[in-house]
C-alpha positions as CSV (number, residue, x, y, z in Angstrom):
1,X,-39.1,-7.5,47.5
2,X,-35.5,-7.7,47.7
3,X,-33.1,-4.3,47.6
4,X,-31.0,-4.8,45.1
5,X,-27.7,-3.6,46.6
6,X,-24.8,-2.3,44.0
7,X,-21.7,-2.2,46.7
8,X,-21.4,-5.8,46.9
9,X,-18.4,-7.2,46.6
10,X,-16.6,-4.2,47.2
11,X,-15.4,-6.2,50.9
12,X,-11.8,-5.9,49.0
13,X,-11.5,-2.4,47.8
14,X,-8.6,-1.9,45.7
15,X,-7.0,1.8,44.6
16,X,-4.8,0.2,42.3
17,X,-2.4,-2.6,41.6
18,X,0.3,-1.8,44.1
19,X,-2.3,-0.1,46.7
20,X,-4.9,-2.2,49.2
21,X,-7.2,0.0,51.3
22,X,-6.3,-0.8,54.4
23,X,-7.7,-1.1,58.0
24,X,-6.7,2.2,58.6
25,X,-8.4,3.4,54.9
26,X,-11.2,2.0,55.6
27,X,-11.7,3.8,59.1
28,X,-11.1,6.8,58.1
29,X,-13.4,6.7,55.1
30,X,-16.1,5.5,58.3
31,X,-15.9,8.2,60.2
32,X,-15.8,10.5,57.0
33,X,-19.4,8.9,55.8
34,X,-20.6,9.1,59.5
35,X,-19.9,13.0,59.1
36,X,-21.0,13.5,55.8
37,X,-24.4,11.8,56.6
38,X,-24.5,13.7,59.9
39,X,-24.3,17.0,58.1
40,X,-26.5,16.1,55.0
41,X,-29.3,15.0,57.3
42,X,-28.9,19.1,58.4
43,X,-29.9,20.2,55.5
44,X,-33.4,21.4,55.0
45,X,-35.7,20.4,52.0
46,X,-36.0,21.0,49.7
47,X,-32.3,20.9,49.5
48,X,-31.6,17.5,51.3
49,X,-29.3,15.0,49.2
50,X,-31.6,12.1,50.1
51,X,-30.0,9.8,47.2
52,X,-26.7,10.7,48.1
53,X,-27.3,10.1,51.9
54,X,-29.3,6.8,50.9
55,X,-26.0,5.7,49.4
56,X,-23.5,6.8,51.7
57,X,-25.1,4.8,54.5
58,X,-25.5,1.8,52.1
59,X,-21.8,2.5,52.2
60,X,-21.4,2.7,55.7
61,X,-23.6,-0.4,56.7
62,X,-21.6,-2.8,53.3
63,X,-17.7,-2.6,52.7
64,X,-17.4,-0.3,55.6
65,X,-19.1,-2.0,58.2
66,X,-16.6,-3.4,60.3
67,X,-15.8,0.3,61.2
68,X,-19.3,1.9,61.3
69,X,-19.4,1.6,64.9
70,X,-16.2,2.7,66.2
71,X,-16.5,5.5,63.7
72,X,-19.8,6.6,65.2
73,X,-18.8,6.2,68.9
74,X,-15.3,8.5,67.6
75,X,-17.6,11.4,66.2
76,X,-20.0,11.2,69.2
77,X,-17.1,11.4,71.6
78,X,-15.5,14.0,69.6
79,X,-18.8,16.1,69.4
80,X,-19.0,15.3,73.5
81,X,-15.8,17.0,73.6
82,X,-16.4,19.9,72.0
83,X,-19.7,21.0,73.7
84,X,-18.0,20.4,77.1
85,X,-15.4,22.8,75.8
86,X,-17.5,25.1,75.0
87,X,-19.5,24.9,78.0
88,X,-16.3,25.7,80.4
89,X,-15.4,29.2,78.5
């Protein structure tokens, strides 16, 4: 059975006529999905968003995937960060 997948094409995002998402775009809207999907996982049923987490890391894995890993290994390291500061108070 094949998955039909409806972010195709969307490897060339464009805002508008006169505005390309750029590299920089495109990393931050990474890291974004990697934190939305991180806290929607969180959220107990029957509450859980599944759909919308479904879709976010179709997102994440299709037009954004050249950044899905750097944008993981940013939030881990941020996270890493901030329990080693917590720790040291």
């Amino acid at each position: 059975m094949t998955q039909y997948n409806h972010f195709e094409g969307m490897n060339n995002l464009e805002i508008n006529e006169t505005h390309t998402i750029t590299m920089r775009d495109k990393l931050i809207i990474a890291q974004a999905l990697v934190l939305g999907i991180q806290a929607l996982e969180e959220v107990p049923a029957p509450y859980t968003e599944v759909s919308n987490i479904m879709d976010m890391k179709e997102l994440l894995h299709g037009p954004f995937s050249e950044f899905a890993h750097v944008a993981r290994m940013m939030v881990l390291e941020t996270n890493k960060i901030y329990s080693e500061m917590g720790e040291t108070e």
